[in-house]
Wavefront OBJ file of the C-alpha trace (Angstrom):
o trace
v 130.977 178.972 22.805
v 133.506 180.436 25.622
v 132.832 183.722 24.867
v 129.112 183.311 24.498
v 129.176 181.347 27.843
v 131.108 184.155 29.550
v 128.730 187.198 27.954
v 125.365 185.184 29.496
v 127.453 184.908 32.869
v 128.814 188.655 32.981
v 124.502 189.370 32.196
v 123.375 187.467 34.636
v 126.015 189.126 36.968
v 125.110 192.506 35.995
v 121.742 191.917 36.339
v 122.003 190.605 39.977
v 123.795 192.987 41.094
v 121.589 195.972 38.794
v 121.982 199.268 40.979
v 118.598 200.309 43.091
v 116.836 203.008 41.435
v 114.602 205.755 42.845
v 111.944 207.654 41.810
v 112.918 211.444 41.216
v 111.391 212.596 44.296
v 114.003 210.646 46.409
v 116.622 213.071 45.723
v 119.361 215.148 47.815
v 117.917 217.916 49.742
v 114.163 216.118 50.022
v 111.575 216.914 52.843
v 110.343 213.723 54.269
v 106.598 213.819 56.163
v 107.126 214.078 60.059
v 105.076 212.123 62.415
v 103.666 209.659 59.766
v 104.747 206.145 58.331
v 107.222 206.783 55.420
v 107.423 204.997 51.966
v 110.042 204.363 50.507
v 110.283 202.428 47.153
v 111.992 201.793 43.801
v 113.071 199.400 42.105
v 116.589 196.707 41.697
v 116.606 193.206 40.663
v 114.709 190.063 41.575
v 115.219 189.343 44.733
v 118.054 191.832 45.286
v 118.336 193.024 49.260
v 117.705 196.407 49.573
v 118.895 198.006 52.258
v 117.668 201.770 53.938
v 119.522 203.306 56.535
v 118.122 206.444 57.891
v 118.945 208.264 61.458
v 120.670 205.069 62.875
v 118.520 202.853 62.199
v 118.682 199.763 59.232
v 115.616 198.736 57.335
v 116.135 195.905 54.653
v 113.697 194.250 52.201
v 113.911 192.106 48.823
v 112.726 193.073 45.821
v 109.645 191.389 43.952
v 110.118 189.183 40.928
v 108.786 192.522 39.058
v 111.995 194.244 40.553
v 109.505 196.588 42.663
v 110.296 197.084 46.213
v 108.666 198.894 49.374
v 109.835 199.932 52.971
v 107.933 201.620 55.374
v 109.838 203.572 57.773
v 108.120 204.121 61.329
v 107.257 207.974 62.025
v 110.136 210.448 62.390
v 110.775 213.533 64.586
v 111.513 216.731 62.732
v 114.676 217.815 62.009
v 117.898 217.501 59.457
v 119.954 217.946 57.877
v 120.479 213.500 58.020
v 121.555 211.154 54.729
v 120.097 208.022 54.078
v 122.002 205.709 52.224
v 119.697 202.962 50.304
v 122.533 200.177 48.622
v 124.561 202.125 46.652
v 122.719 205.309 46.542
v 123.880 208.489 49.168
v 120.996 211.175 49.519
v 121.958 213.908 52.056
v 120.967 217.121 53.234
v 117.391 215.157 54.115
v 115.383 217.188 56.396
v 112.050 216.255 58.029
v 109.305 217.725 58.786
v 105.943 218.730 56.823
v 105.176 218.303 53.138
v 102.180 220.117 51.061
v 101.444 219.466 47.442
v 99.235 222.575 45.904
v 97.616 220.962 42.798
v 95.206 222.753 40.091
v 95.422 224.979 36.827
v 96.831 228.251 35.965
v 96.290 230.160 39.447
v 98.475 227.589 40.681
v 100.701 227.792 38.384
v 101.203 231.830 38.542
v 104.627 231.916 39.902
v 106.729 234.017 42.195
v 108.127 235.972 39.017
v 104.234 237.463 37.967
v 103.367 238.390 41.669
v 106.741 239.934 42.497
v 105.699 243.694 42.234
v 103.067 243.117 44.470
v 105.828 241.448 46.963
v 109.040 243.200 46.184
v 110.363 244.144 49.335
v 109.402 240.809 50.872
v 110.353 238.714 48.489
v 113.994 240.362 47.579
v 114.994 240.072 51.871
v 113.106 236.636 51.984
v 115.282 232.537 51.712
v 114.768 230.055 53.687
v 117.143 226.912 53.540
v 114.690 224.844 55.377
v 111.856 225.422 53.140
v 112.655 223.122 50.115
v 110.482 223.601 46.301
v 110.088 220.549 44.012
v 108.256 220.955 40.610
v 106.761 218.375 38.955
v 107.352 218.710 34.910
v 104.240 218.921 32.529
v 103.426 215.413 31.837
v 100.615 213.770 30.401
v 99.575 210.278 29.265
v 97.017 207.909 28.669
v 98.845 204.968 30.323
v 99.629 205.170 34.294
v 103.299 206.373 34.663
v 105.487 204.722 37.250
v 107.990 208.234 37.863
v 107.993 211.835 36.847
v 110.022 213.738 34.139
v 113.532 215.252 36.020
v 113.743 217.628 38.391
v 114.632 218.395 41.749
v 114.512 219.539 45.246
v 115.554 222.800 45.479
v 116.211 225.280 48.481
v 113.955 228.624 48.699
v 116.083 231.210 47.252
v 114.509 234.433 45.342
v 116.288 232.413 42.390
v 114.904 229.274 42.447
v 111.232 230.574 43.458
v 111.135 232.875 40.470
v 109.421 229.987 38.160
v 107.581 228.344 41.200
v 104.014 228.523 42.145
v 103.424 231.360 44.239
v 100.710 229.904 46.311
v 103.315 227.329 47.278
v 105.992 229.614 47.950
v 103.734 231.825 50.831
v 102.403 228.393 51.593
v 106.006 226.934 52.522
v 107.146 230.552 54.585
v 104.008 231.048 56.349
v 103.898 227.098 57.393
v 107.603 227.517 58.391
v 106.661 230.728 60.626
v 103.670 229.009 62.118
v 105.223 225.392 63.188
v 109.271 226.108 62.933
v 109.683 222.333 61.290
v 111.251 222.379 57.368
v 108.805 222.506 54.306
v 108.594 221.103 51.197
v 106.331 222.027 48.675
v 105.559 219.684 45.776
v 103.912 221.593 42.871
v 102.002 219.385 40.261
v 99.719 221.550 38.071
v 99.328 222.638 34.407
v 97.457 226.353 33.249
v 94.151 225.555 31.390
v 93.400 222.170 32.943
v 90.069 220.911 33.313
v 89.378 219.223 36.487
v 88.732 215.847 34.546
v 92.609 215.332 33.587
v 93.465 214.969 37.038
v 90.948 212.193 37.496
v 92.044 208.491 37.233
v 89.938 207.162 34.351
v 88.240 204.184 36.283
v 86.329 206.924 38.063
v 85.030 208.551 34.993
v 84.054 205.700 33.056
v 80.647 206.539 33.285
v 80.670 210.285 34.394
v 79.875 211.854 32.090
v 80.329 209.541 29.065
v 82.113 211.199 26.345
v 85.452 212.350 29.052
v 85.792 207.954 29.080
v 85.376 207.818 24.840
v 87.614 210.841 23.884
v 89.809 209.030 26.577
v 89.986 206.008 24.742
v 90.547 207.655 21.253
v 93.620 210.000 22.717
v 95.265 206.174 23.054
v 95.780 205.739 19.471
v 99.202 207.312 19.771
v 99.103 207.311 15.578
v 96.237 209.317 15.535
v 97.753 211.584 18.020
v 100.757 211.853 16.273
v 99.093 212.839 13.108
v 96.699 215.249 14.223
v 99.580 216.687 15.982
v 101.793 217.015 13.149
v 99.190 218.918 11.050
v 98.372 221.516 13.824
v 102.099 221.948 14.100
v 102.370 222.327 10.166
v 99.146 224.301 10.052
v 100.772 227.191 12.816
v 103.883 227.464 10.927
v 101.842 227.998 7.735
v 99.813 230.726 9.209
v 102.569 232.537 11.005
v 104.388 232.099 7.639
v 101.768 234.069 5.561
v 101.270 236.187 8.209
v 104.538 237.909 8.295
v 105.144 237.745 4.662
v 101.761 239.685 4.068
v 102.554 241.938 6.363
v 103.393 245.311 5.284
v 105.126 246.427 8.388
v 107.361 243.292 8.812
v 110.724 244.503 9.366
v 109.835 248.012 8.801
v 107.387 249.417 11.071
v 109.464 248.418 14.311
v 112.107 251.044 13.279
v 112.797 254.323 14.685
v 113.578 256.113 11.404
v 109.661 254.813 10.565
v 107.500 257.630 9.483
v 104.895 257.317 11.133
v 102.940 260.632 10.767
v 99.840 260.006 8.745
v 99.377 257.324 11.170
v 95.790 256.966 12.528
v 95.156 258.134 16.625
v 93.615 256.364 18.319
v 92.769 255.594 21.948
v 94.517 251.625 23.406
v 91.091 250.920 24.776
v 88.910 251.417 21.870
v 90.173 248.627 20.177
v 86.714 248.821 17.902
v 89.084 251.442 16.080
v 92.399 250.224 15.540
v 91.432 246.019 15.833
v 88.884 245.781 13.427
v 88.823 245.545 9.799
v 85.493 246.020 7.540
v 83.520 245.394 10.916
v 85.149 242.182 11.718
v 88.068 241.816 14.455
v 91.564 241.133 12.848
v 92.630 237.902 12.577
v 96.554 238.867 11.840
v 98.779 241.320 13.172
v 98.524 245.241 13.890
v 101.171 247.712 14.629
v 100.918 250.216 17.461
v 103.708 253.033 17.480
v 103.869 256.065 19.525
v 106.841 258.645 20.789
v 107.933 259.932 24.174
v 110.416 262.354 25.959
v 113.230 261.565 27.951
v 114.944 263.863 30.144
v 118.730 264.449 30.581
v 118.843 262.857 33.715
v 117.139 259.254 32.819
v 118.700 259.096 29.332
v 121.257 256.137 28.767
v 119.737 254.868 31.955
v 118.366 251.357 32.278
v 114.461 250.897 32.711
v 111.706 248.244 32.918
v 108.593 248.546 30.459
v 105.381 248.166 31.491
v 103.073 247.794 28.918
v 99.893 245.874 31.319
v 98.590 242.735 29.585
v 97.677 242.251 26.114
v 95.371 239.830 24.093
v 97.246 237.747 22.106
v 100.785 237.919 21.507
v 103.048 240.731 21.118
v 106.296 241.938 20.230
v 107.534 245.234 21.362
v 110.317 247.294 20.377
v 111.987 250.072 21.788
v 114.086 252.607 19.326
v 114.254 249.825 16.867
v 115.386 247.184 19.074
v 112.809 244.421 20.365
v 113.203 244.692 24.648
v 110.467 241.722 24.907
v 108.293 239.131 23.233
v 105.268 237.513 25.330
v 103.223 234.584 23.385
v 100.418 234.368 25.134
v 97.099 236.850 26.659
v 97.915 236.442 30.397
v 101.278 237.603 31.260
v 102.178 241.330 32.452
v 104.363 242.601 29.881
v 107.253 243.472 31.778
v 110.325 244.515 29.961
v 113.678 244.994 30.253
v 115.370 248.386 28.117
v 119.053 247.617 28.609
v 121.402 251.258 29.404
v 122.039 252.889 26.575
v 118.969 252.771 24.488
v 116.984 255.124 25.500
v 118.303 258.668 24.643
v 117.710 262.696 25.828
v 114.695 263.648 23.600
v 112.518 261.415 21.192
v 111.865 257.964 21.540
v 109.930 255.405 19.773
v 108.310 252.614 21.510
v 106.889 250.088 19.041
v 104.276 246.916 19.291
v 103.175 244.292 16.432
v 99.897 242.727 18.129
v 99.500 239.514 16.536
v 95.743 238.472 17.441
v 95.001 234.437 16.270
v 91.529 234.731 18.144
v 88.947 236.829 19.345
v 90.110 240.689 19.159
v 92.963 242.416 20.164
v 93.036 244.840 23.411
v 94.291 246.154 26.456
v 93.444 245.319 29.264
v 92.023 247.867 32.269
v 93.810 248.985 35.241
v 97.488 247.623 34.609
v 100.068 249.797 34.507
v 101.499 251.329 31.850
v 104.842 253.194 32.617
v 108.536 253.105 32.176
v 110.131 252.762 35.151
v 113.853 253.580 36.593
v 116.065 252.485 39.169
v 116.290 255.889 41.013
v 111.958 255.291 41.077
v 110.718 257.735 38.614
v 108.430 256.461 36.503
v 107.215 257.799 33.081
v 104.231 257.343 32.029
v 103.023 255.770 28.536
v 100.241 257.852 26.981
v 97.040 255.650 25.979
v 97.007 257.486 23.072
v 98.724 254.702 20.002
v 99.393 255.720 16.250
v 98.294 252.673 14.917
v 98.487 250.540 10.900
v 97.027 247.474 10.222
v 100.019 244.328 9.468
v 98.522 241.279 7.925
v 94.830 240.682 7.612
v 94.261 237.035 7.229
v 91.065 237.103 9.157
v 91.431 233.319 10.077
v 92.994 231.457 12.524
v 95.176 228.777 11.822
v 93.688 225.542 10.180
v 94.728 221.800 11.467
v 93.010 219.303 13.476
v 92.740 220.627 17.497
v 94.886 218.163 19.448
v 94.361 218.945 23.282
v 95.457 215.743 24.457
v 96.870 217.617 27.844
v 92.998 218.455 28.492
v 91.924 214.837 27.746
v 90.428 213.107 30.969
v 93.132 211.396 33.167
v 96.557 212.432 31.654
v 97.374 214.667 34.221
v 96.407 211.961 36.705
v 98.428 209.757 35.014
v 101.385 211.467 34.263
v 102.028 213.802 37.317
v 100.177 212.600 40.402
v 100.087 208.730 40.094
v 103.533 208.438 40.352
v 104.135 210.785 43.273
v 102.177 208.492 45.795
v 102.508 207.092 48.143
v 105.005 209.782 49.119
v 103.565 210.613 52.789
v 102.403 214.783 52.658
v 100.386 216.509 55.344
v 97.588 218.196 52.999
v 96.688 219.423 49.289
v 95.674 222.801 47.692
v 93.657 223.105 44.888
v 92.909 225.698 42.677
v 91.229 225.023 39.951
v 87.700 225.599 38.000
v 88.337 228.080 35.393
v 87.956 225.703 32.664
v 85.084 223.988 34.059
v 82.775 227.213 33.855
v 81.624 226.184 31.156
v 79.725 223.052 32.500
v 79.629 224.154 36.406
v 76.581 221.721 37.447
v 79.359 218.718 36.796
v 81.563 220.012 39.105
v 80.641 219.053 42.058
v 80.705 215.501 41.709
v 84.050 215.858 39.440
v 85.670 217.401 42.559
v 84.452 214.350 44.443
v 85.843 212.285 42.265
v 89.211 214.038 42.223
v 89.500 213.906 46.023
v 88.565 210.149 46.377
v 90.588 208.641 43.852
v 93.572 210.852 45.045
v 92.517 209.550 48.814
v 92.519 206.071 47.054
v 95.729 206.060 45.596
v 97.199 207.417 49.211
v 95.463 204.986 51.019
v 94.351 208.113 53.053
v 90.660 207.938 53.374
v 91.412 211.623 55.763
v 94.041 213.300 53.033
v 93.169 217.186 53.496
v 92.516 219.133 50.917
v 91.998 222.804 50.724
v 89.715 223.983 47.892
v 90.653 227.529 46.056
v 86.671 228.718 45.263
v 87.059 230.647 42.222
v 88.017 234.930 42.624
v 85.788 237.835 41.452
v 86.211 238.336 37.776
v 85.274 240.136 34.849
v 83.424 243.306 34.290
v 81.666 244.175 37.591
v 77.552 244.601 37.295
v 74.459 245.928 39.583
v 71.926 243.909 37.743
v 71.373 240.385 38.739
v 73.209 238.257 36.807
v 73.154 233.851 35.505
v 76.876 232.871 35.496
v 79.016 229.586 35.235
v 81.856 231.150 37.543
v 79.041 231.808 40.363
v 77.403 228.151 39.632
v 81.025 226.529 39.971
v 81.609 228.639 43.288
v 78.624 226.866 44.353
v 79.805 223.183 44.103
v 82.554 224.023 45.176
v 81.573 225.023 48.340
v 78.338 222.418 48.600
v 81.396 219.753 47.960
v 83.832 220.877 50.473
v 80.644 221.349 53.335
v 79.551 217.923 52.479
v 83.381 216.464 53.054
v 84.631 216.467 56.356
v 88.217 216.336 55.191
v 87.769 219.474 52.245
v 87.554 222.751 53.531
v 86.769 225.850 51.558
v 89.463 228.949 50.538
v 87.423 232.031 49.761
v 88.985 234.661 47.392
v 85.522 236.556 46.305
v 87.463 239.805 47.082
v 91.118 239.216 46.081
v 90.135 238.803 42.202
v 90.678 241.425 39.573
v 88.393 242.201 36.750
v 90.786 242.324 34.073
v 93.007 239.261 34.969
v 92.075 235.709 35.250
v 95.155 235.628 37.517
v 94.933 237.996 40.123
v 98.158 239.075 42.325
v 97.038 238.645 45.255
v 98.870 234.920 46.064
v 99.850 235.769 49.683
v 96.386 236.661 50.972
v 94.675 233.366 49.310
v 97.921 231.375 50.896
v 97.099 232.973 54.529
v 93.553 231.645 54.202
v 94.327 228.250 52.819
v 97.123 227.876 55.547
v 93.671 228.798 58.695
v 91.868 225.988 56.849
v 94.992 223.022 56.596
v 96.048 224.274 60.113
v 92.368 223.362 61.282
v 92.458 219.775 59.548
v 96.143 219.072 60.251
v 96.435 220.326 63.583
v 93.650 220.970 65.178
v 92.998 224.358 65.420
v 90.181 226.094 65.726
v 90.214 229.178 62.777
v 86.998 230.456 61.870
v 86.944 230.652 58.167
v 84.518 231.922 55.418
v 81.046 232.937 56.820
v 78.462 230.315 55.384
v 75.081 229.537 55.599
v 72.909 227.131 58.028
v 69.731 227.758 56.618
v 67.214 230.050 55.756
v 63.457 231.344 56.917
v 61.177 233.152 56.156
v 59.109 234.798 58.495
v 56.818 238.251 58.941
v 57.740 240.262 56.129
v 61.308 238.951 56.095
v 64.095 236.306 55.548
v 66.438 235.758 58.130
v 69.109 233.703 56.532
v 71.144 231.927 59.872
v 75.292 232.031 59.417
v 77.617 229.485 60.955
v 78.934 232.614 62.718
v 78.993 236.542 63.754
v 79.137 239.012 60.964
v 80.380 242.306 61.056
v 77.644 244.575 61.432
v 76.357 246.061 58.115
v 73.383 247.956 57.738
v 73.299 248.145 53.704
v 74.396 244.667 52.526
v 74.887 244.118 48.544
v 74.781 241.487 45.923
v 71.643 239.965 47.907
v 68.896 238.687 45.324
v 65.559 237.046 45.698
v 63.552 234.964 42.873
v 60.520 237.047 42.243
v 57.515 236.126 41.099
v 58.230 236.227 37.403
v 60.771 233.397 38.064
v 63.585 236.352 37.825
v 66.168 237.165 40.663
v 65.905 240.801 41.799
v 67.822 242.998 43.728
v 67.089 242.312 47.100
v 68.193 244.720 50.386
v 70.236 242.930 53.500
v 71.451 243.840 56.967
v 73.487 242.422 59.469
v 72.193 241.050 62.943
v 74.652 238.756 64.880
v 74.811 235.648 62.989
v 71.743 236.319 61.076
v 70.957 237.950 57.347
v 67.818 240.067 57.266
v 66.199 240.469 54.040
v 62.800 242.365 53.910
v 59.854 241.666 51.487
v 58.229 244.510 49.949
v 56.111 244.734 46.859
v 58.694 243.715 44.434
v 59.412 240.494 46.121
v 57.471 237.169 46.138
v 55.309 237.054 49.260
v 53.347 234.169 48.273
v 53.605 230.862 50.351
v 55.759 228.768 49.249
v 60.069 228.630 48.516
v 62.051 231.329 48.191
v 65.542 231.103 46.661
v 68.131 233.484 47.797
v 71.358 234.222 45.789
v 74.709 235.747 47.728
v 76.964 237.171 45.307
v 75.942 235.083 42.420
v 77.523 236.303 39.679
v 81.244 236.760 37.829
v 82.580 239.260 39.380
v 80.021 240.943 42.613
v 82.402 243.654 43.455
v 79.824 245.158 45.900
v 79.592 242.065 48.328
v 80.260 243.060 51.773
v 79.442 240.283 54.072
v 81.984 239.621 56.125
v 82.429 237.932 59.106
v 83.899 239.353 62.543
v 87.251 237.175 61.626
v 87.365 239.810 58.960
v 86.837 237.113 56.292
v 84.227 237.355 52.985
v 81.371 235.118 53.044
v 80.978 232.263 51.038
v 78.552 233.085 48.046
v 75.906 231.114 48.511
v 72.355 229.934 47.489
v 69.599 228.856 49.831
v 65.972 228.345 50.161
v 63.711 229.507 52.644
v 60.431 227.805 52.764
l 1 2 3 4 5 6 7 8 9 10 11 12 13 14 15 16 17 18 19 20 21 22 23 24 25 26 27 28 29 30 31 32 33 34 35 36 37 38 39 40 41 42 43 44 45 46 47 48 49 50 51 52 53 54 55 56 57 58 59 60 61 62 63 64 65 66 67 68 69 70 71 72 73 74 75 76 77 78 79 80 81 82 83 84 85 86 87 88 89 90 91 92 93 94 95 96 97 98 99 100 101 102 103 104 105 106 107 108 109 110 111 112 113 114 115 116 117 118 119 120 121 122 123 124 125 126 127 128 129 130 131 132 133 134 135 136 137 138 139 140 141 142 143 144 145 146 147 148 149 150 151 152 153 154 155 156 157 158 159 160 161 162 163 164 165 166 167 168 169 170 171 172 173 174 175 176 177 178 179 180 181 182 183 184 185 186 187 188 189 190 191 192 193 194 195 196 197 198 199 200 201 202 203 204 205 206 207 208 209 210 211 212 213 214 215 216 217 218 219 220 221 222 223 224 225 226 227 228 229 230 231 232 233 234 235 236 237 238 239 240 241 242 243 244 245 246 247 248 249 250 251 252 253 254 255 256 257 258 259 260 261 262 263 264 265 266 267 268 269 270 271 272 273 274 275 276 277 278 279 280 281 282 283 284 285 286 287 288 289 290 291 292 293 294 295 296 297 298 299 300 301 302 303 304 305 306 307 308 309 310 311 312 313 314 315 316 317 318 319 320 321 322 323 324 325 326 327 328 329 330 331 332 333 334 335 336 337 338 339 340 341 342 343 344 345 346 347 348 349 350 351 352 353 354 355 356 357 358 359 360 361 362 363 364 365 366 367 368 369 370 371 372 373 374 375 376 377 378 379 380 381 382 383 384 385 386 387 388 389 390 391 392 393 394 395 396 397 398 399 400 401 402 403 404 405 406 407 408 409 410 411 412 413 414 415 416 417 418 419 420 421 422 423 424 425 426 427 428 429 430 431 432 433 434 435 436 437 438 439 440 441 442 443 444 445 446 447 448 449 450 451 452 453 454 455 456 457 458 459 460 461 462 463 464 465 466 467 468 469 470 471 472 473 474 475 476 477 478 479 480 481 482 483 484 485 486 487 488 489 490 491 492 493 494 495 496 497 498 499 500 501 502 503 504 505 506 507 508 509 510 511 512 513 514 515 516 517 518 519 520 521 522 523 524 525 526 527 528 529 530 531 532 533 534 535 536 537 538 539 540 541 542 543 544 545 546 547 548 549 550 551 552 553 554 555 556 557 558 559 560 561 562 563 564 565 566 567 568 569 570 571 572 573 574 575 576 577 578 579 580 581 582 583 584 585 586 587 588 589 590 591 592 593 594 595 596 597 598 599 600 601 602 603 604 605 606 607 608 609 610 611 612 613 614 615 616 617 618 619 620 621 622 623 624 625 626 627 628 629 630 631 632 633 634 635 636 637 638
């Protein structure tokens, strides 16, 4: 009985006395909000003091009967390094000053690492101490999590920024540059996202009905667990019988390969070398072809560039794999360690394995080897290619998405970040949504109100990414879900007086979903927040007032001057036949003139105008005299 007595008292000693504990983003080397109320919160025992000192000053509060506690700290000056000490816990090197979260899918997620080429210089002279980088791990759940998965504050080093979103990176230096307070940058995103899975559930549980049912059946964790152990099972299966089918497995990556009566053909003509009695490959296919290296670059070390691929690949140089990319989207970039490239003949070898669609190359990436001394070699277009394994189906199993399913996101990686005070948001996001763009709009609303909710910031800023040019450029008029999601994007952010609009019609690329060009869409995101957060005055994006039409013409008013431009493109009018038609545009102040002739309705009655409207308008010019794009748009003129 003693020792039972004296257990229950050392328990109920312990348990008293139970350590405070914080959630991950109260950490050594945090950024905490200037100028705003700060929360603070975590949890310790029932009815436990806890105690916050911060700056000189002593804040003290108990905690619930749940364990939860709160303090709000009144608003802070910039500046740091400080410590605050909460009970037993130390966190130093605290600095204050402004936070930004940038939020979204895969655009978000493209990191310092994919862009650097584009930055090199920049980014190789470029740290910053008082800019500080916290990303939030992939997490996602059905149930409302209380903290995130580890990780960490971390100073912006070339190092640490490598894996971090680039977007947040420019947007942390070019807010240091403008205000001279410390940064941190909170990333919370996940590539291939739908908008709906950062949405807290109690907002879609009517809109649109089946995101609130396949909710509710991703919270049978059983069947979860199930599906997910036969799509596991079902991958390794296929890649299984893939490689053992495969006539080339182990052989065909080797230099001493004889690879003569090889076929010739031509990367880009993929109709050739990926297809097999009409019908792409479902499997693998081998791509071998030999180049010369001179005296002077032989031994050296080199980087690979072999542009981006669709699906996976695995490339070998002389026999020896330099790289391995599992996915379409990434440049291949690889490293050829010194020594293994030699005076004379060389073999460079890929296995394409393809589980969907067809194989390819994609356009306009380069394709080179290139040295440290800057010479660059470049790879001939020109493959001999073999067909591997020809399964000609992808692999079977139930799909389990559950990281797409409506609210996880929400749950798992932005409910338990708030109330953590931040300055302003950046989201980029709307690829996956294409599909369904007319939803959008209100989705978006959703997103921002529920995220406003859950600050208790009815005025949270939020800067909305509209979706880059991309895809195969056309002249003809064209219907398209990435123009139709452009649309409520921007009809959302004009209708929100806290949401402005990031335009980025010019800095896609045809061939990549992820375009390079991070800095530029960070400099335009950082006019808009600086307008909302501190008052400034930026023009942005050109946009429309309203439309006219008047003697033989439209005149479509702007919200300000445009850059003159006597030939404007990717104008279209709905004609008569209920079809949009090229339509010709010029420039006059603020105003859009479009003349009617012959081919264009001229019948009373609406006319509906289309800027730009389609995946990729690589011709649109209509810019505005802050040197910006304008806003694809549609109107009506009565």
């Amino acid at each position: 009985m003693r020792i039972t007595l004296l257990s229950l008292l050392l328990t109920a000693a312990s348990l008293s006395s139970r350590a405070v504990t914080l959630p991950r983003l109260f950490q050594s080397g945090m950024v905490l909000q200037r100028q705003q109320p700060l929360p603070v919160w975590g949890t310790a025992a029932s009815g436990e003091t806890v105690t916050v000192t911060f700056r000189g000053k002593t804040y003290t509060t108990t905690a619930a009967e749940d364990g939860t506690w709160t303090l709000t700290l009144p608003k802070q000056k910039p500046g740091g390094p400080f410590t605050m000490q909460i009970n037993d816990k130390t966190l130093t090197d605290v600095m204050v000053g402004d936070v930004w979260m940038v939020s979204g899918q895969s655009n978000i997620d493209t990191n310092i690492e994919r862009v650097y080429p584009q930055y090199a210089a920049d980014i190789d002279a470029y740290s910053n101490g008082n800019i500080r980088l916290f990303r939030v791990n992939t997490d996602y759940s059905t149930e409302r999590k209380t903290d995130i998965l580890p990780t960490e504050w971390k100073p912006l080093t070339k190092e640490n920024a490598w894996k971090f979103s680039a977007i947040g990176y420019f947007l942390g230096q070019k807010m240091n540059q403008e205000t001279g307070v410390p940064q941190g940058i909170i990333q919370s995103s996940l590539g291939g996202s739908p908008i709906q899975a950062w949405v807290d559930i109690d907002s879609l549980r009517h809109f649109p009905a089946e995101y609130y049912t396949d909710y509710m059946l991703y919270t049978d964790r059983e069947y979860v667990d199930y599906q997910t152990k036969a799509n596991n099972r079902a991958n390794d299966v296929w890649f299984n019988t893939m490689n053992q089918t495969d006539p080339g497995y182990g052989k065909y990556e080797r230099e001493d390969c004889d690879d003569s009566s090889w076929a010739v053909h031509d990367q880009y003509d993929n109709n050739a070398w990926a297809k097999h009695n009409g019908r792409p490959i479902i499997g693998s296919m081998w791509l071998r072809q030999h180049i010369t290296i001179d005296a002077a670059h032989a031994g050296k070390p080199a980087t690979l560039l072999l542009g981006t691929l669709h699906d996976m690949d695995y490339t070998y140089v002389n026999g020896k794999q330099v790289g391995v990319t599992y996915y379409q989207y990434p440049p291949r970039r690889y490293n050829i360690p010194a020594g293994l490239l030699r005076e004379g003949d060389n073999v460079i070898a890929v296995r394409i394995v393809c589980k969907t669609g067809m194989a390819n190359f994609y356009k306009d990436k380069p394709h080179e080897i290139v040295f440290s001394d800057g010479y660059r070699q470049t790879i001939s277009t020109q493959w001999r290619t073999h067909k591997g394994s020809l399964i000609m189906q992808g692999p079977l199993g139930g799909k389990v998405n559950t990281q797409n399913q409506a609210s996880v996101l929400y749950n798992g990686m932005i409910h338990p970040l708030a109330p953590y005070a931040m300055q302003g948001i950046i989201w980029y996001q709307g690829e996956s949504n294409t599909g369904r763009p007319q939803e959008y709009g209100t989705l978006l609303k959703k997103l921002t109100g529920c995220w406003r909710t859950l600050w208790q910031r009815e005025d949270l800023p939020f800067c909305v990414v509209q979706l880059a040019n991309h895809m195969e450029a056309t002249d003809k008029p064209q219907e398209s879900g990435w123009a139709a999601l452009r649309e409520q994007q921007r009809l959302t952010a004009q209708s929100d007086p806290h949401t402005s609009l990031a335009v980025a019609i010019d800095l896609g690329e045809a061939s990549d979903i992820h375009p390079l060009r991070k800095r530029e869409v960070t400099e335009r995101c950082v006019l808009a927040l600086s307008n909302a957060v501190f008052g400034k005055k930026n023009p942005l994006s050109p946009q429309p007032l309203c439309a006219k039409r008047e003697a033989g013409r439209i005149v479509v008013t702007m919200d300000q001057p445009l850059q003159n431009c006597d030939s404007l493109k990717e104008f279209e009018l709905r004609g008569a036949d209920g079809k949009f038609h090229n339509a010709t545009a010029s420039t006059n102040g603020n105003k859009v003139i479009i003349p009617l002739d012959n081919t264009q309705p001229t019948a009373q009655g609406t006319i509906t105008i289309r800027y730009a409207w389609k995946n990729n308008p690589a011709r649109a010019n209509l810019y505005g005299k802050n040197n910006l794009p304008a806003s694809p748009f549609q109107i009506e003129a009565q």
